[in-house]
C-alpha positions in Angstrom: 161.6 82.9 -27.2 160.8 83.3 -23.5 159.5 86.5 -21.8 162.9 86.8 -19.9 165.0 86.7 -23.1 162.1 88.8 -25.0 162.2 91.5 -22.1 166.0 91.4 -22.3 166.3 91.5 -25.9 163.6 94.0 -27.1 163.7 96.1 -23.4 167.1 95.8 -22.2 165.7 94.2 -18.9 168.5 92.9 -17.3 168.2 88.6 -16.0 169.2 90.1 -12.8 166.3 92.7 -12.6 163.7 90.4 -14.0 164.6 87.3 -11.4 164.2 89.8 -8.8 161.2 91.4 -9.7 160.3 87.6 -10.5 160.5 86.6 -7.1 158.7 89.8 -5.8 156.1 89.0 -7.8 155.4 85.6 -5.8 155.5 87.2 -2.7 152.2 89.0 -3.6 149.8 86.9 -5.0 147.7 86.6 -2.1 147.1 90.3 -1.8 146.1 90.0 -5.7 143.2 87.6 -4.6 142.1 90.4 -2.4 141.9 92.9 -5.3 139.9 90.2 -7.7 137.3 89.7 -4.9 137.0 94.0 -4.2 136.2 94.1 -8.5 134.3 90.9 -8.8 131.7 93.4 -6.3 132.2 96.6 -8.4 132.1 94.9 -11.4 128.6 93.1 -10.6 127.7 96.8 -9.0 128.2 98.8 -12.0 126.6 95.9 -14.1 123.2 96.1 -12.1 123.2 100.1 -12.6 123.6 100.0 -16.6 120.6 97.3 -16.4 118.5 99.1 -14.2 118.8 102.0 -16.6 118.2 100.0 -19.2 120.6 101.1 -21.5 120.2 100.6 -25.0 121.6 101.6 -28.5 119.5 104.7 -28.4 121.9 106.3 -25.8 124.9 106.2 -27.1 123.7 108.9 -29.9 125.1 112.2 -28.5 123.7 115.8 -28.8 125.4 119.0 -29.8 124.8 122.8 -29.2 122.8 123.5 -26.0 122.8 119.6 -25.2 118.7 119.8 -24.3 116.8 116.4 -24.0 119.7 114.0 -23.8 118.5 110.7 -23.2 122.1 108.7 -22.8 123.6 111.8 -20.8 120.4 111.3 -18.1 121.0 107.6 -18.1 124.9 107.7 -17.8 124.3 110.1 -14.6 122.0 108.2 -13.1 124.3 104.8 -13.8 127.2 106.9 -11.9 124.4 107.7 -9.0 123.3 104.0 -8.5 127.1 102.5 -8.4 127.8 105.1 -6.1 125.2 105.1 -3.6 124.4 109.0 -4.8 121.1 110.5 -5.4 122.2 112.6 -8.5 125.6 112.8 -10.5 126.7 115.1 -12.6 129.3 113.4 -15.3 130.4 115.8 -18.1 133.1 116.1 -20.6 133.3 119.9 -19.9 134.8 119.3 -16.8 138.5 119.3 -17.5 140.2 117.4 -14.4 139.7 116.9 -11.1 140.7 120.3 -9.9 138.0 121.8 -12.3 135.3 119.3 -10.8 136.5 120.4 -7.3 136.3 124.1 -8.3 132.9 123.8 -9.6 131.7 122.2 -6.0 133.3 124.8 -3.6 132.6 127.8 -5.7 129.0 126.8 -6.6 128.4 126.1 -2.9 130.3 128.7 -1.0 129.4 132.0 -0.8 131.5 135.0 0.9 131.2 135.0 4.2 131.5 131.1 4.4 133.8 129.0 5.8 135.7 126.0 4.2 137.8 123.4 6.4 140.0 120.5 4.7 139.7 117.8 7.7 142.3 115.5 5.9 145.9 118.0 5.9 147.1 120.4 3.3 145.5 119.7 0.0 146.8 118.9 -3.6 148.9 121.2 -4.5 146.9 122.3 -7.5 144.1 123.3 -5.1 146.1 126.3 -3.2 145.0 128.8 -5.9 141.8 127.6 -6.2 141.3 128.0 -2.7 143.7 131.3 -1.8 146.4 129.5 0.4 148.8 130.6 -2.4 147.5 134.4 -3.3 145.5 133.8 -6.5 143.0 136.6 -8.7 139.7 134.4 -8.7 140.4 132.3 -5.4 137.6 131.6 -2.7 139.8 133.6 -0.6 139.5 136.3 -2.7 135.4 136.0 -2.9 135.5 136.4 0.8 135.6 132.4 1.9 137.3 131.6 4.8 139.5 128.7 4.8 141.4 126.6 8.2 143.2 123.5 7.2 143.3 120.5 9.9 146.5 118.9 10.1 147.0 115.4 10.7 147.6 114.0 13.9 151.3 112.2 14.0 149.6 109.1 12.8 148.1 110.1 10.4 144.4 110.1 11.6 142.2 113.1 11.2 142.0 115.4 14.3 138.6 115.4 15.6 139.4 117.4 18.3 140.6 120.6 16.3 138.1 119.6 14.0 135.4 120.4 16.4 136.9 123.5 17.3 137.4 124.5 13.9 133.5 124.2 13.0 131.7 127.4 13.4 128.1 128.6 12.7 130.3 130.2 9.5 131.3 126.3 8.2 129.5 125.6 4.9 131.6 122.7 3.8 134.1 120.4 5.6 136.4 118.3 3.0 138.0 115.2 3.0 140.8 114.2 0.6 140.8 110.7 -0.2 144.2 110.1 -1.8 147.4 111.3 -0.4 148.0 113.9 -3.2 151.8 114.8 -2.9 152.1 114.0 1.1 153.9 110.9 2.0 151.4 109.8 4.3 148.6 107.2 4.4 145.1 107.6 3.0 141.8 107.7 4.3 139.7 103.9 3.7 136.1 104.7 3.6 135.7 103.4 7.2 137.6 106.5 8.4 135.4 108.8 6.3 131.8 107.4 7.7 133.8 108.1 11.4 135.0 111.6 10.6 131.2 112.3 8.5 129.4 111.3 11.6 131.5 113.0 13.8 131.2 116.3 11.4 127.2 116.0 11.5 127.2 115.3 15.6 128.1 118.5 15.4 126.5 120.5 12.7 123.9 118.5 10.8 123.3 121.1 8.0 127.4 121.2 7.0 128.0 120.0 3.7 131.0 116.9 3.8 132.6 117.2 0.2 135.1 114.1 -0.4 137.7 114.5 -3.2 137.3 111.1 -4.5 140.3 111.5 -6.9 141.8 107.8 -7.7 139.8 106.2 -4.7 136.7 105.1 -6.6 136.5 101.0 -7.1 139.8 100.4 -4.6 137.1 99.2 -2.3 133.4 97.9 -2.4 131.6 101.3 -1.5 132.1 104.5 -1.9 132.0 107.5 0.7 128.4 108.3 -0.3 127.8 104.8 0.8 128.6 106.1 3.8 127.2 110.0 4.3 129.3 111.7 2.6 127.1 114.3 0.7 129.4 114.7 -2.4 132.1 112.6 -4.4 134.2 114.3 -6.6 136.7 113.1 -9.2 137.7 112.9 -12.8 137.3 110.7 -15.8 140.7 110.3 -16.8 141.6 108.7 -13.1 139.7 105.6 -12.0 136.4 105.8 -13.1 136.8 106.5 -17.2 138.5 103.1 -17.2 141.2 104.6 -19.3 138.6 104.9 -22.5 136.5 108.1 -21.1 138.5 111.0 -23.8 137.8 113.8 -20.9 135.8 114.8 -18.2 134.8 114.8 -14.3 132.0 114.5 -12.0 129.9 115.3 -9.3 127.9 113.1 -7.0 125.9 112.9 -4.3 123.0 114.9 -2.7 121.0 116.8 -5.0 121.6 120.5 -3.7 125.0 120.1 -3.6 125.1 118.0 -7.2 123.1 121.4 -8.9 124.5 123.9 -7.1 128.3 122.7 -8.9 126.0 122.8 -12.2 125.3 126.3 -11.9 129.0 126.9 -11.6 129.8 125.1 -14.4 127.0 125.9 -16.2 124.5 129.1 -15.7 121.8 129.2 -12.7 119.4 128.7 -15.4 120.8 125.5 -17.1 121.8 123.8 -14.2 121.7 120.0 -14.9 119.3 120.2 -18.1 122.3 121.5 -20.6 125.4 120.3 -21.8 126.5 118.3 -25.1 128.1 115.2 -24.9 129.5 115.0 -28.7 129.2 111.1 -29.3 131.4 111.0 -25.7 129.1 109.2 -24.2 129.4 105.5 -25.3 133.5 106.3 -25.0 132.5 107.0 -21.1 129.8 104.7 -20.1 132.2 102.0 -21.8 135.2 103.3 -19.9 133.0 102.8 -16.8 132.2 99.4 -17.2 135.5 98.8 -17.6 137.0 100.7 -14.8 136.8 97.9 -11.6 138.7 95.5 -13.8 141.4 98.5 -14.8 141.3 99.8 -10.9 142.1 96.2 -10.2 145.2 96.1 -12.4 146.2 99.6 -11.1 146.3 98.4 -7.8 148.4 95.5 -8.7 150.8 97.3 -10.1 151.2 99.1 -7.1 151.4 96.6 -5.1 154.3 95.2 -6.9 155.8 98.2 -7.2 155.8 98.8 -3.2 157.2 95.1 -3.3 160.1 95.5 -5.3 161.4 98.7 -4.0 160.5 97.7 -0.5 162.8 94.8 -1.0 165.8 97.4 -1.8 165.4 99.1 1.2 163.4 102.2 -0.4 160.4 103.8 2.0 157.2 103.1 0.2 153.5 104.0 1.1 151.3 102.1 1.7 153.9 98.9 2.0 153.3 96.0 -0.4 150.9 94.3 2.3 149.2 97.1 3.6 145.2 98.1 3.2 145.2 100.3 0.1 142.1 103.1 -0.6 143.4 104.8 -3.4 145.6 103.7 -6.4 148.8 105.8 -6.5 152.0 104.3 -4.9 154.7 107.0 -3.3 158.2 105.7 -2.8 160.9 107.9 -1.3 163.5 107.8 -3.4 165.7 110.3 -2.2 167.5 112.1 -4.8 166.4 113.9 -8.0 169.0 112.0 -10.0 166.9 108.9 -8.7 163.6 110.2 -9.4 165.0 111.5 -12.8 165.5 107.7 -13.8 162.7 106.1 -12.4 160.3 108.1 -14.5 162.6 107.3 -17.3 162.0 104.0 -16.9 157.9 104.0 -16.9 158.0 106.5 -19.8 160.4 104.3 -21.6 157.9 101.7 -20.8 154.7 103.6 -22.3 153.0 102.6 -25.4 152.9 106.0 -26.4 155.5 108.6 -26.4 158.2 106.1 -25.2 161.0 107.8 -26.2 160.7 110.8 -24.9 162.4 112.0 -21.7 161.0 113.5 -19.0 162.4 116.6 -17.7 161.5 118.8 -14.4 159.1 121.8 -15.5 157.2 124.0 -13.7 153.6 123.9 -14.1 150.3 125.5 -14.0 149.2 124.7 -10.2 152.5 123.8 -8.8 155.0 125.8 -6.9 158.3 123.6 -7.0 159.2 122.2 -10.7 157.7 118.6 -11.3 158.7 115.4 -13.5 156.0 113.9 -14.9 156.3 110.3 -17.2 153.1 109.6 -18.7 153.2 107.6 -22.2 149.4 107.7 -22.7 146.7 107.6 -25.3 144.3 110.0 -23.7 147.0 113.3 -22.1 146.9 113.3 -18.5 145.5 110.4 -17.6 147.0 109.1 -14.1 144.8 105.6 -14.6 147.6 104.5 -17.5 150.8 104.0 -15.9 152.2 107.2 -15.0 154.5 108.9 -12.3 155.0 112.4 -10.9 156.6 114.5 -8.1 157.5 117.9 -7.4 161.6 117.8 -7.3 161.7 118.6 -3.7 163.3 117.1 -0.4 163.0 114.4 0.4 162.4 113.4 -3.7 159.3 111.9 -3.4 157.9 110.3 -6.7 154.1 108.8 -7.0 153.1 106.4 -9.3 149.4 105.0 -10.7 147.6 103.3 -12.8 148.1 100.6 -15.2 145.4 99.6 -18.0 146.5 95.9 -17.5 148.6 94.4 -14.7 151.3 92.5 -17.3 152.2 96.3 -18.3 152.0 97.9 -15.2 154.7 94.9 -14.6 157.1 95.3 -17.8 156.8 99.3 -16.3 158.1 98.9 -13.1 161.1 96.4 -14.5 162.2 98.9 -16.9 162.1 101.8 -14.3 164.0 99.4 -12.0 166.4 98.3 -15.1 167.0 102.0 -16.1 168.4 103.0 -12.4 170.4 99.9 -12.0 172.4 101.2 -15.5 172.8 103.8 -13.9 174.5 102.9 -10.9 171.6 104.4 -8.6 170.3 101.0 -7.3 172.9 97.6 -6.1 171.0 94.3 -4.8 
């Protein structure tokens, strides 16, 4: 039997969809060649980190209670350092997600008095308590941190000139998100960031410039602490656990800023010398080896994705032959009924939990309800296929990740197939 007559018997793809995502599919494969060349460079970088640690057997033996002495821990932080151009990383598995990482770093480096500025726009929605912009008990707001927020300029580019009005003698940290979060605009490549962090330190040299790193790490061949940045943040179950990592987040960059989010997470007196890691650690330096290849097939899933709902007339960002800087894939879809199917479609399409249904919910961080398909083997992680939005005008959904490119594929069909039955899409 074929794949089309396999996909049509055992998925219910119909010839119609498959031909047409067929013929999508050709239309792309010279961006794909682009991707291949970006993690044939990550992959040889993270290679030459794990052999300059020289990593052996004797690392992957974890530790337990306070997590003293070890050994693999120090090696898989200084791994994380060296692929990203950082002078110290923290990577631990008591760091729940990437809004925990991101806590850690503002809270252990603001004080009250300080000032925070986002450069980049509003940011993720599950940051607004963390920072106050939606009242919170526990916010920076409410420790006395002042926040301003920088909106974009109509194109999308970072507004320099606010910016520099913005900065006071009171501005501790200036942030940069990477990824769109749940905006339906462009990212920020790296080149943009080295512009805006020499910009920020024309100004102020001592300012910290924290980049939320969240599903940007391995979309290109350096990372903004290649470039100045003097912290990366993100999360192990997004592009750098490689879909094997069980939890986690990290920290990198410059050392004061790196122990200052370890006495948050931690205690002032543990900083980066405690923690367990529980036998995690092979589970997350393998993950990490792994992770250019799986960014790479993330990123062509995407790009198909923009492809074949490009071709129907749908609004995507970025567009199927545009420069990409993070993984995730927003299409405007434009009702909730659509959105409702689509992530039926990739959930149907999961190798876990496939037939479930997803259902708008509210949730912890999030002030509209959202829909969220994820059929995963580790819960939560957005770097196996997933997709989410908050059920809001204009019905924006956003879709990432994909452990292997031919099921980020079969995904996409599916959620195609299942609004076609249901009379939400015609060719």
């Amino acid at each position: 039997m074929n794949t089309k007559d396999f996909l049509k018997e055992k998925f219910g793809i119909s010839e119609q969809v498959f031909d047409f995502c067929n013929d999508a599919e050709t239309a792309i494969l010279p961006q794909f060649a682009a991707v291949d060349d970006i993690a044939d460079h990550n992959q040889a970088k993270v290679l030459w980190a794990m052999q300059k640690s020289g990593l052996t057997d004797a690392h992957f033996h974890g530790t337990t209670g306070y997590g003293f002495n070890d050994i693999g821990r120090d090696a898989m932080e200084q791994i994380y350092a060296d692929s990203f151009g950082a002078d110290v990383a923290m990577v631990r598995m008591q760091i729940t997600s990437g809004t925990h990482a991101l806590s850690c770093a503002l809270f252990g480096n603001l004080r009250h008095g300080d000032k925070l500025i986002y450069a980049t726009g509003q940011p993720y929605d599950s940051l607004h308590r963390v920072i106050g912009i939606t009242p919170t008990k526990g916010s920076l707001a409410e420790h006395g941190v002042e926040y301003e927020q920088i909106d974009q300029l109509p194109d999308g580019r970072i507004d320099f000139k606010a910016l520099e009005r913005a900065i006071t003698p009171k501005t501790k940290i200036v942030a940069l998100q990477r990824s769109r979060g749940y905006a339906f605009h462009r990212s920020y490549d790296v080149a943009e960031i080295k512009e805006a962090i020499e910009f920020i330190k024309s100004i102020r040299k001592d300012v910290f410039v924290m980049v939320d790193n969240c599903y940007g790490e391995f979309v290109e061949r350096i990372e903004p602490t290649d470039v100045g940045a003097d912290a990366i943040v993100g999360s192990l179950i997004k592009n750098p656990g490689g879909g094997i990592a069980p939890t986690g987040g990290y920290v990198a960059g410059c050392e004061e800023f790196v122990v200052n989010s370890a006495n948050r997470l931690f205690a002032p007196s543990l900083t980066l010398e405690a923690g367990s890691t529980l036998g995690t650690t092979p589970s997350i330096l393998k993950g990490f080896f792994l992770a250019p290849s799986v960014v790479a097939s993330s990123l062509k899933t995407a790009i198909f994705m923009a492809e074949v709902f490009g071709r129907l007339g749908f609004k995507t960002s970025p567009g199927s032959t545009e420069k990409r800087t993070d993984i995730p894939q927003a299409i405007r879809l434009g009702s909730t009924e659509k959105m409702l199917a689509f992530c039926k479609g990739i959930q149907k399409a999961a190798p876990v939990d496939s037939y479930f249904q997803p259902e708008p919910d509210h949730m912890p961080g999030y002030s509209d309800q959202v829909v969220f398909a994820s059929g995963s083997f580790t819960q939560g992680s957005t770097i196996e296929l997933s997709a989410d939005g908050p059920i809001r005008p204009p019905y924006d959904v956003y879709a990432q990740g994909g452990l292997t490119w031919y099921h980020g594929k079969i995904g996409v069909m599916v959620a195609l197939n299942e609004m076609v039955a249901d009379g939400l899409v015609k060719f």
